[in-house]
SELO-271392 format. One record per atom (N, C-alpha, C): x, y, z; residue in one letter. Coordinates in steps of 0.05 Angstrom, whole numbers, padded with zeros to 5 digits, always signed. Layout:
! SELO-271392
XYZA/...
This chain:
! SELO-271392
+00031+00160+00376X/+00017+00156+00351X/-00009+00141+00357X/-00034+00152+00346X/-00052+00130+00353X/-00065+00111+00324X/-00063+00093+00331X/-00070+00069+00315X/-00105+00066+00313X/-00111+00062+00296X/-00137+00047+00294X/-00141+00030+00278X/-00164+00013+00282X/-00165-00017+00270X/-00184-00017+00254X/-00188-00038+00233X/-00216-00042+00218X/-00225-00058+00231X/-00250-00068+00240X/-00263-00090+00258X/-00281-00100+00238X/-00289-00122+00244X/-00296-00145+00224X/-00319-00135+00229X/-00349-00129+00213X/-00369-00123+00221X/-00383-00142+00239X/-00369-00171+00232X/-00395-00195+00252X/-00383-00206+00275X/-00349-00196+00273X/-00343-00205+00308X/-00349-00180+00326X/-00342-00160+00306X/-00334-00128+00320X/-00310-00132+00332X/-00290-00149+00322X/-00256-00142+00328X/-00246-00139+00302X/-00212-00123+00316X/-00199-00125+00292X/-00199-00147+00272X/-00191-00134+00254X/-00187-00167+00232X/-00164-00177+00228X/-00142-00157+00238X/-00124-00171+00245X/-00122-00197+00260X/-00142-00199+00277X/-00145-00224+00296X/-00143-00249+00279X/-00156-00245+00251X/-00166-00267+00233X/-00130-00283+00219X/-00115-00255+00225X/-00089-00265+00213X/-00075-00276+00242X/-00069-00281+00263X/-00062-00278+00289X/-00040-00267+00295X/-00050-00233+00291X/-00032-00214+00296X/-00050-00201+00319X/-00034-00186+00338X/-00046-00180+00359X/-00035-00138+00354X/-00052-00123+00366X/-00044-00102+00363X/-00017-00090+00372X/-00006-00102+00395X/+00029-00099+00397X/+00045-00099+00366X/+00035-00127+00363X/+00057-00128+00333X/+00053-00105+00320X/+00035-00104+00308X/+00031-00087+00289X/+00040-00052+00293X/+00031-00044+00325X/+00049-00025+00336X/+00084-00029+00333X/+00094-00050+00344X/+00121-00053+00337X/+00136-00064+00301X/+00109-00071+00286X/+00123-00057+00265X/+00126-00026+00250X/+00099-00016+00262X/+00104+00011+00241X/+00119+00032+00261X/+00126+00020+00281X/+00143+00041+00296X/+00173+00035+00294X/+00175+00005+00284X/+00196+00004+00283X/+00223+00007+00250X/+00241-00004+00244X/+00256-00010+00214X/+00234-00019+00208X/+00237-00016+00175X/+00237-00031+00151X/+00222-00010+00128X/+00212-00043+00108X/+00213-00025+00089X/+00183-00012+00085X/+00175+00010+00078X/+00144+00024+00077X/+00150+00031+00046X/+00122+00022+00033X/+00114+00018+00001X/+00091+00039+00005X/+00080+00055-00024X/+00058+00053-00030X/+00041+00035-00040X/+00020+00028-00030X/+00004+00016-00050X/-00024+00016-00052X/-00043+00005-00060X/-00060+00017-00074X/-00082+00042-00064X/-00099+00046-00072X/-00118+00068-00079X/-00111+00085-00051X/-00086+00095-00046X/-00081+00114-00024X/-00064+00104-00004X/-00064+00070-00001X/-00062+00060+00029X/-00031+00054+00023X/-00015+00047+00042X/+00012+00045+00046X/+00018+00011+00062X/+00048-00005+00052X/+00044-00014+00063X/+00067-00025+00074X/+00079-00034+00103X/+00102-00029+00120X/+00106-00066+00124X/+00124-00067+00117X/+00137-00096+00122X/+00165-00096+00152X/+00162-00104+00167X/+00179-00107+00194X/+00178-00125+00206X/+00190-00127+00226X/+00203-00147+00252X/+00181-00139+00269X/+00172-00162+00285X/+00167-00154+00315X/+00196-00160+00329X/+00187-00146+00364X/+00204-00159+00380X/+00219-00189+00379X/+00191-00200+00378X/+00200-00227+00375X/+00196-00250+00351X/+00206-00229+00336X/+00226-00240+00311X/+00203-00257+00289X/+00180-00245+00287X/+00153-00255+00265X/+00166-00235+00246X/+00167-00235+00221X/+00163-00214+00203X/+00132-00206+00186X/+00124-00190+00200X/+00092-00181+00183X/+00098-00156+00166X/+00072-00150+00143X/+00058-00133+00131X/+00032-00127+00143X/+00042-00102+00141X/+00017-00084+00146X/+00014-00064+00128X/-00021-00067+00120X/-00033-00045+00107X/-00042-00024+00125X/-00037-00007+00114X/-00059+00020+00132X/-00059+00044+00109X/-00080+00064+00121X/-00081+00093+00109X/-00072+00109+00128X/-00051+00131+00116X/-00052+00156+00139X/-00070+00165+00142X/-00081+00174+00169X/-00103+00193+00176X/-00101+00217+00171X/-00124+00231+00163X/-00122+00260+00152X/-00100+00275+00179X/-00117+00275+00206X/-00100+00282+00236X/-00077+00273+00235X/-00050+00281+00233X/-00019+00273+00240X/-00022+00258+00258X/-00002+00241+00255X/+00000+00221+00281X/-00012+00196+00292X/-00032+00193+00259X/-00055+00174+00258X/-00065+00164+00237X/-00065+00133+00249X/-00056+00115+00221X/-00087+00103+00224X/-00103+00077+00207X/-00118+00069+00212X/-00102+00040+00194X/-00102+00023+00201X/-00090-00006+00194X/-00122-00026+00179X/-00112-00026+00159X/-00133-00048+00148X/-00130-00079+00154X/-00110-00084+00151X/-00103-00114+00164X/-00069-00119+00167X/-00062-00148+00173X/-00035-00144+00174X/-00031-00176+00181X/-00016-00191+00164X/-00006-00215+00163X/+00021-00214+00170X/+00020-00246+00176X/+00055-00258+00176X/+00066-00266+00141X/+00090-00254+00138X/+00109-00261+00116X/+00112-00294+00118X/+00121-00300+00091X/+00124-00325+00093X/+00133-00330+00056X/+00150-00347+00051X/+00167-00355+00040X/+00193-00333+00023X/+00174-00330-00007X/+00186-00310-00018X/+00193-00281-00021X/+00170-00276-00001X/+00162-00242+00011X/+00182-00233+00036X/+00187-00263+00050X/+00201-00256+00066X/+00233-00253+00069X/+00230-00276+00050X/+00260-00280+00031X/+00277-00252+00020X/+00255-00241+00007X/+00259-00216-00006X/+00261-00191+00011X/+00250-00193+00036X/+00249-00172+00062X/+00281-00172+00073X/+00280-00205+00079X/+00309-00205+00090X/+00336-00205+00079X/+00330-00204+00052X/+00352-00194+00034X/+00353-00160+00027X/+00334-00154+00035X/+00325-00120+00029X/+00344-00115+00052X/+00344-00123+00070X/+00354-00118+00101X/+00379-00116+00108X/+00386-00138+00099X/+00413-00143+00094X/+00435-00123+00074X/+00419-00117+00054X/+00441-00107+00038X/+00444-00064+00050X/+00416-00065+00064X/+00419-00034+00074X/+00439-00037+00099X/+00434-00056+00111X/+00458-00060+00133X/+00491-00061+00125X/+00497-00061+00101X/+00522-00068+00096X/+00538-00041+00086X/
């Protein structure tokens, strides 16, 4: 699958960087479980685990080309979002 990033126009990196997600994570969440939403004007958006156990959201758009995403940004979960992830999780596991 190939990934692409939005880059901040004034560093010229991802903007992910701004959240301190590195492009692994974000590969190991949309490749990996959880839950994928629509949301707004087209874009989708995938809540997961990394390897090592961060839970992020990630926005992205499918690319017109199969197999190709373009990621707008992607944070770490944190309190009630995540609360709500790991109860989502839990109850499909049971």
């Amino acid at each position: 699958m190939e990934i692409r990033f939005y880059k901040d126009p004034e560093t010229n990196f991802p903007h992910i960087y701004e959240h301190d997600v590195t492009e692994d994570e974000v590969q190991e969440v949309l490749l990996g479980r959880g839950d994928d939403f629509p949301a707004r004007q087209g874009s989708r958006m995938k809540l997961g685990q990394t390897w090592a156990g961060r839970y992020l959201q990630v926005i992205y758009v499918p690319d017109e080309d199969p197999g190709s995403l373009f990621v707008i940004t992607a944070y770490e979960l944190h309190g009630k979002a995540k609360a709500a992830y790991r109860r989502r999780q839990r109850r499909k596991s049971q």
